[in-house]
N, C-alpha and C positions, 0 to 999 in steps of 0.2 A: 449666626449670620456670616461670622466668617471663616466657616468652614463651607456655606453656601457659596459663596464668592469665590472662594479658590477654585472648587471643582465646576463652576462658570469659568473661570479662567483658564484652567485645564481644558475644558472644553474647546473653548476657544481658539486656547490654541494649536488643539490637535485638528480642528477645523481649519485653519490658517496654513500648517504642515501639510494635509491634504491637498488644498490648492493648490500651493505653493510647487509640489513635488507630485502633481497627478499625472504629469507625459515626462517628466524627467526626474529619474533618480535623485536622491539628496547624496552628499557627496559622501564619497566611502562605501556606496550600495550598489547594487545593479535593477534595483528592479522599482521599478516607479508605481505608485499607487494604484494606477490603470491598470497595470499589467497583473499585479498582487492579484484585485477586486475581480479581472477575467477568471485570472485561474480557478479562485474561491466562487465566482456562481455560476460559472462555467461546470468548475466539478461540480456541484450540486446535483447538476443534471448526470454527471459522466457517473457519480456514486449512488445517486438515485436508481439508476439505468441497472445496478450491480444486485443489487436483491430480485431484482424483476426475477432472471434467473433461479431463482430459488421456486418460486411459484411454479416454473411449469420442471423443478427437479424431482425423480420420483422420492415419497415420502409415505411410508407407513400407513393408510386410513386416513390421508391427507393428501389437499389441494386436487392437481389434474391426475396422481395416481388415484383418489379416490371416481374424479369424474370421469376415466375410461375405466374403471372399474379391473386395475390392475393389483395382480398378487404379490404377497410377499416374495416365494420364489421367483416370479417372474422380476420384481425389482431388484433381485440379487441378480442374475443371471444378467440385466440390462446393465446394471451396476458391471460387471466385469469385464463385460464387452468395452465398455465406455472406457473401462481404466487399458486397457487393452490399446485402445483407439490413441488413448492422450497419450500415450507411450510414443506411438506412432508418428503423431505431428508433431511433438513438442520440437524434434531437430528442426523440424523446417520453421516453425515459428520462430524457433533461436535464429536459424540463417535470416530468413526475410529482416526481421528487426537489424540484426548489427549488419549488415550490408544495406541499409536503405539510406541511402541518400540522395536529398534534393532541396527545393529552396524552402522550405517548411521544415527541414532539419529530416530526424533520424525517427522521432516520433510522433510528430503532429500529425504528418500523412491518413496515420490509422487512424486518428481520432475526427479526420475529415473523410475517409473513405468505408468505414467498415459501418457507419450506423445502416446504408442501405440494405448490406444483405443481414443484418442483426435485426432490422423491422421487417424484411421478407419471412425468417426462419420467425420470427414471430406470431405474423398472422398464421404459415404454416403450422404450426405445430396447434393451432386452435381448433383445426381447420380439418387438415388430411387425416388426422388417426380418427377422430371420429366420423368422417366419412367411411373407413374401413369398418369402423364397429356398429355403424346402422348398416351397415350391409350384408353383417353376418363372418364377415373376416377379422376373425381375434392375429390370426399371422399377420396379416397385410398392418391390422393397426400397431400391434407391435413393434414390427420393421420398421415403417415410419417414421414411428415415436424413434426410435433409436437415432435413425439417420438425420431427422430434421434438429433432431436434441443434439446431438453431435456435432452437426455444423454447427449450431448457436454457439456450442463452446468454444470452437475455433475462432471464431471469427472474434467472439467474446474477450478469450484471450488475447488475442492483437488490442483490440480496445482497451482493455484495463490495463495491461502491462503499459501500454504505451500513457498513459495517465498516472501512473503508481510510480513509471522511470521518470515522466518529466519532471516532478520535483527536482528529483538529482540531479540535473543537466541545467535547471533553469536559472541558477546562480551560482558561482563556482566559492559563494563567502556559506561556510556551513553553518554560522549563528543566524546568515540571513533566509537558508535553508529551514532552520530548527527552527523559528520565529514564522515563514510560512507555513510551516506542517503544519504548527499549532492553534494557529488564526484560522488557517484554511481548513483543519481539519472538524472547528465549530462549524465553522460557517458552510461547508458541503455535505458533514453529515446530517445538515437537514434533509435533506434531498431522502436518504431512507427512510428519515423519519415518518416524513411526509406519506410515500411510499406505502409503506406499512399501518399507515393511519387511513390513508384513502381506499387504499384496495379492497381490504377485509369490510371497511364500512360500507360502499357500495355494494361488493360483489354480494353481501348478506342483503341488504335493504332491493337490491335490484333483479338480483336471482335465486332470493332462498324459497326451498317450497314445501316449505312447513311454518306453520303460523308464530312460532317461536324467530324465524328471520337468524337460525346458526348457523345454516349449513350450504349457505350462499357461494362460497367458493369449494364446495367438492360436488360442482355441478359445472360444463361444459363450458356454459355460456360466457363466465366473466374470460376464459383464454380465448375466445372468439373476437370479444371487443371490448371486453375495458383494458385488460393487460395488454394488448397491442398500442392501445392508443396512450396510456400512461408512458410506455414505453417510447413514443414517437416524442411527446413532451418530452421528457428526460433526455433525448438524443437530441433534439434540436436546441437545449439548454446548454447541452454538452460545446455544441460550434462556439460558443464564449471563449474557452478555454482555449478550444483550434486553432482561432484565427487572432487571438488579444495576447498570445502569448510569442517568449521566442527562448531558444535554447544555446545556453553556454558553458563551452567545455573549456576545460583549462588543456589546449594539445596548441602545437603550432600549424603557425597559419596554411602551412604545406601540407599539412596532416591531411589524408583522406583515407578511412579507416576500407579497407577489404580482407575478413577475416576468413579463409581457408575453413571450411567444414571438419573436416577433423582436426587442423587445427585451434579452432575456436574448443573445440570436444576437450583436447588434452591441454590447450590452456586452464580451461574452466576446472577440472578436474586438479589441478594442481593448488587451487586457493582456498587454501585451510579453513577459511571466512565461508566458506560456499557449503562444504562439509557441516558444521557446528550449524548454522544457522537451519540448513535443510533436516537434519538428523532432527534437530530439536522439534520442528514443525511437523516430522512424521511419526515421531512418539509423541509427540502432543495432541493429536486428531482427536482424541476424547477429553482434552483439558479442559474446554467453556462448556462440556455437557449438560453442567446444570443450566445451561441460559438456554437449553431447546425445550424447556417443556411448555415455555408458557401459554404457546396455541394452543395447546393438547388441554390444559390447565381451562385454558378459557372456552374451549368448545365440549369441552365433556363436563366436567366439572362447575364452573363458573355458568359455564350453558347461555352466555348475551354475548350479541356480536358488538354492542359499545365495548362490553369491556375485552374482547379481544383486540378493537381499534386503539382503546384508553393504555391501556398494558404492553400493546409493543411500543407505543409513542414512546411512554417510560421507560423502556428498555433501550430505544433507541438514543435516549438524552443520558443515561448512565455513563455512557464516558467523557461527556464533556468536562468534569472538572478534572481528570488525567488530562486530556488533550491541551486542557488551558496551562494547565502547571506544570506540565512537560518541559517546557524553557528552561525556567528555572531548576528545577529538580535534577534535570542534565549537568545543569551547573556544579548543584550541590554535589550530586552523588554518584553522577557518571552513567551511561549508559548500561551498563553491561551491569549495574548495582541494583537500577531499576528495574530489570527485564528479574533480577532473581528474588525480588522484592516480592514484585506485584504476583507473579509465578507463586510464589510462598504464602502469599496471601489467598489466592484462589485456590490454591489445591485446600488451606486450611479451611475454608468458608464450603467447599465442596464436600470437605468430608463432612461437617456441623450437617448438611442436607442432609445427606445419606441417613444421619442419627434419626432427626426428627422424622424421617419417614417412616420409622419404628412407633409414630401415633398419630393417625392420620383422623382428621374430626374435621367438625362444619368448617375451621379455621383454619386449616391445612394447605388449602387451596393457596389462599391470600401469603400465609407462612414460606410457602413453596417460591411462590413468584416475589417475594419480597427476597432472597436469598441469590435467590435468580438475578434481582438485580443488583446485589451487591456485588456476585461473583464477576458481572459486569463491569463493575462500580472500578475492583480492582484490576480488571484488565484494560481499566480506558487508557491509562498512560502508554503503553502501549502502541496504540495507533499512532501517537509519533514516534515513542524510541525505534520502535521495529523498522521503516523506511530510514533511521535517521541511523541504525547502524548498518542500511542497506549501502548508502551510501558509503561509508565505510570500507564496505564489502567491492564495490565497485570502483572506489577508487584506489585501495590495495592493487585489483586486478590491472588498472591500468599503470601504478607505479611498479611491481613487477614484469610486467608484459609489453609498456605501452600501448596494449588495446584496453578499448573499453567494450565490455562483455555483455551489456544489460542482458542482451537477449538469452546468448545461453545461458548466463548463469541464472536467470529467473525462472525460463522453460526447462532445464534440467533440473533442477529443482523440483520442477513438479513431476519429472520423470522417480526422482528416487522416493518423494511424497508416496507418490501412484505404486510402486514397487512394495514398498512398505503395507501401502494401504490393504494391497491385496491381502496380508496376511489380519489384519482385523478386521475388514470389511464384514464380517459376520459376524462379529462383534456382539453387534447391538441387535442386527434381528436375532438370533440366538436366547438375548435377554429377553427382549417381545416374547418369544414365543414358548420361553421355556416359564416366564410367569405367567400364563395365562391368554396372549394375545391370539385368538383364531383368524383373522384375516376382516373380523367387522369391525371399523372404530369405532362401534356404539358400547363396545365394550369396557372401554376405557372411563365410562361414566360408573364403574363401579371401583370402591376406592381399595377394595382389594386385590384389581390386577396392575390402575396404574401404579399405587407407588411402590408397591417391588421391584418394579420397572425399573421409578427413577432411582428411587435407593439400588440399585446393583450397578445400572450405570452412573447411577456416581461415584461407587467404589474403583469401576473404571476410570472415570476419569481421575482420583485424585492418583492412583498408579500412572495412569498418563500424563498428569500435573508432574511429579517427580522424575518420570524419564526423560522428559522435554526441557528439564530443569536444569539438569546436571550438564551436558555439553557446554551452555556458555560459561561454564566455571574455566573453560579452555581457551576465554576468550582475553587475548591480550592487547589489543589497540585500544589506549585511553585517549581522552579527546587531545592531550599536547601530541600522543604521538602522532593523531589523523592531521593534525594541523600542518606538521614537520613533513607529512607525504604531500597536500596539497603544496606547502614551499619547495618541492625539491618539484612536482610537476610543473610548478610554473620557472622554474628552473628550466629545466627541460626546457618548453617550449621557448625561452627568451634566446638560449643555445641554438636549437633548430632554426630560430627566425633573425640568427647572427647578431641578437643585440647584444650578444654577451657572448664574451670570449671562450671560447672548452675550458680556457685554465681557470678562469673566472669559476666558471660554474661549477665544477668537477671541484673546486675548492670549496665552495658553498654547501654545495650538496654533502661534501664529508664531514662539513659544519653540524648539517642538521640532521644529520645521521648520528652526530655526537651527541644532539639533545642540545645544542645553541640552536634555541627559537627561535632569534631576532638576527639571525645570520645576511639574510636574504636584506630584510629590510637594514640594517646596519651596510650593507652594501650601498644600497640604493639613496642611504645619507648621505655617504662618502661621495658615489657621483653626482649626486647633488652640488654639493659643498665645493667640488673642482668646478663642475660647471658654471657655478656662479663668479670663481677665481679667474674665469677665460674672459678676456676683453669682447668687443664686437672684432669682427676681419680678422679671427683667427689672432689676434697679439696675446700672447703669452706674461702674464705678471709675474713677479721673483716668486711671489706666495705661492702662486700654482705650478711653475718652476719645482721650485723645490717641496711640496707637495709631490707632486707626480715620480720625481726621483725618490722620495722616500718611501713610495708604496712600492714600487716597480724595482728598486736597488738598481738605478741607474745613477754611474759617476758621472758622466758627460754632460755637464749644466748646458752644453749650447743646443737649448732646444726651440726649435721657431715653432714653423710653419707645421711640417710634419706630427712635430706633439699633438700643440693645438689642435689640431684636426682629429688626431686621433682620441683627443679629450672629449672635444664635442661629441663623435661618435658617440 
């Protein structure tokens, strides 16, 4: 019973906190319960919104490549165009983002203006390629597909960047950062879960046309009208987040950021953080390979569209226990300990696949996706560390540079990702096609062509689990020293906005460049502690008197009016 009681009382009182601090911050914070609660079902919707894309991306004997009835070559060939293209915009994505400024900040804008043409490129792309291909035009649908997929990713990009940056602008305290990732990042990656449980179940129950009910989504119909309309939910979910939220930089109050196009280029290009982090992500492209097979798993093999709904739901709740212990685990063992942890762990769990594909039986299937979900399991931590040393990353760029870079450094990023890619981009049809794959996914229902498949490409990925691995061994910002760049920024900005003297600051700042933590705040006691020595009307006590001569090495005790005032200051 009374251990009942307590966790009533807990209850209670985190009920009572709530209240208490729902429209205004608890003291030491910035961000108040409402604001938290926006972001977290707000993104629901903005990261629900983020797989949609995946459904109409071309894929092997899957989804809308199966229901225009496109080829492997031709998905290569699309595939290259498309890396070709993001090459292309990512500059101007980089520009539009760190030059946007308005009363909605730097990144809300996108996330209030971009769902319209992202629900247009939507319905299109259901819509026009197969108008081309009942009419006998395999060109025209082609084309199409390219151009209307294309824009979706543009516009795409604006939207996610601008939801993945606002974490890092919308508190400038990083435990209070690190505490939303991990709250927020339970509570929105419902939204794919969701996602990924409703689409597959309908599109099979609503459009399949074979009495089995498998093959409901590699037929036309569900990108006509259920993924548009999923899609419309998840954006209108998303305005939560829009409009409930607001963003804080730690810059002075004069600051108004306009960063030079090629200068933003050879800024970005200079932070070592931008290097390591992008390197690793584009030798990593086949790291979580073992977590793609399980459609493939449940539509050929397993052959029920429940269990393709039942099995990504599970796949999609795999990272929550990373995401939840991510806080603390930061604590214990540091960012940069976890990323080569969890990394070591999925490459070892990747290879264990690869082995037992070497005997494939009725239980195989179930063995596959149970591994599947482990190699998840270990990459759930992850979804915070990875933003949590993005931040990091972003605010080295502005204690260096004094800008702040989201843009390019997230779109260039994808520029040297896409660079990279091109050279494994053939990677894995290669492996399709050199075990057995001819261009029908019904072939994959026999258990001798898929799992050479997945055993080869997981040999790939555990070689791409270790080259992804190795860069943050380079990585040297631990969390006292990010702490020491956030004090020397707010440094800065109390400089800039003249609350604090150059000599003042320029002394602080060499403080915490030494690795004295408590420099900043050790100041801010000391004028505390004079201010409280100041009478009312400026009268000067001996205490503060001779206080003030003792910090300052002034002889001349006759200080009035003049000090005092300059105390107060």
């Amino acid at each position: 019973m009374g251990k009942v009681k307590n966790l009533v009382n807990q209850g209670v009182g985190i009920l009572k906190n709530v209240k208490q601090y729902w429209k205004t911050p608890k003291e030491g914070y910035y961000l108040s319960f409402k604001e938290a609660t926006a972001y977290c079902i707000g993104g629901m919707g903005v990261v629900g919104a983020s797989v949609i894309p995946i459904y109409v991306t071309l894929a092997i004997g899957f989804y809308i490549a199966a229901a225009l009835k496109i080829t492997a070559d031709e998905i290569f060939i699309i595939g290259i165009i498309g890396s070709i293209i993001a090459i292309l915009k990512a500059p101007l994505c980089s520009w539009l983002v760190d030059n946007t400024r308005s009363k909605y900040g730097k990144f809300r804008p996108y996330l209030i203006w971009m769902p319209i043409p992202l629900l247009a490129c939507m319905f299109a792309i259901g819509w026009i390629p197969d108008l081309f291909l009942q009419a006998g035009n395999r060109i025209g649908m082609l084309v199409s597909y390219t151009i209307i997929f294309n824009l979706l990713q543009f516009f795409y990009g604006l939207y996610n960047i601008s939801f993945i940056t606002l974490v890092q602008v919308i508190s400038p305290s990083q435990k209070e950062k690190e505490l939303l990732m991990s709250a927020g990042s339970i509570v929105y990656s419902l939204g794919p879960s969701i996602v990924n449980f409703i689409f597959p179940l309908l599109a099979n129950l609503l459009f399949a046309t074979k009495a089995g009910g498998g093959d409901g989504m590699n037929v036309i119909g569900p990108y006509k009208w259920l993924l548009p309309l999923i899609m419309a939910i998840c954006l209108g979910l998303g305005y939560l987040t829009a409009f409930g939220t607001k963003e804080r930089v730690v810059v002075s109050k004069q600051y108004v950021q306009k960063v030079k196009f090629f200068d933003g280029i050879k800024q970005t290009l200079h932070n070592r953080f931008f290097w390591i982090t992008n390197i690793s992500v584009a030798l990593g492209c086949f790291r979580l390979v073992g977590t793609t097979f399980v459609a493939t798993i449940c539509a050929y093999q397993i052959d029920n569209s429940w269990a393709h709904s039942l099995f990504t739901t599970i796949m999609g709740s795999a990272c929550v226990p990373g995401m939840l212990l991510a806080p603390l685990l930061i604590r214990k063992f540091g960012k940069k300990n976890l990323i080569l942890f969890s990394n070591t762990l999925a490459i070892v769990l990747t290879a264990v696949m690869a082995v037992l594909c070497f005997a494939p039986g009725d239980a195989s299937a179930y063995i596959m996706i149970l591994f599947s979900f482990l190699i998840q399991l270990a990459n759930g931590v992850q979804v915070v560390v990875n933003p949590a040393l993005g931040t990091q990353m972003y605010d080295y760029q502005q204690y260096k540079t004094g800008n702040r870079l989201e843009g390019f450094l997230a779109q260039f990023g994808g520029i040297i990702v896409t660079l990279i890619g091109f050279g494994t981009a053939y990677v894995l049809p290669f492996i399709n096609k050199n075990f057995g794959f001819n261009g029908d996914p019904e072939i994959f229902r026999q258990a001798s062509v898929l799992y050479p498949i997945i055993q080869w490409s997981c040999v790939a990925g555990v070689i791409s689990g270790i080259l992804a691995t190795i860069p943050y061994l380079l990585w040297n910002i631990n969390e006292k020293r990010h702490d020491d760049i956030i004090e020397i920024l707010k440094v800065r900005a109390r400089r800039d906005d003249k609350l604090m003297s150059i000599e003042d600051a320029n002394k602080i700042e060499a403080q915490l460049e030494k690795g004295e933590h408590d420099a900043l705040r050790e100041y801010d006691i000391e004028q505390s502690r004079i201010s409280r020595l100041v009478e009312p009307k400026f009268m000067v006590t001996p205490e503060a008197t001779a206080l003030y001569n003792e910090m300052y090495n002034i002889k001349d005790t006759n200080i009035e009016s003049e000090v005092a005032a300059d105390i107060v200051e």
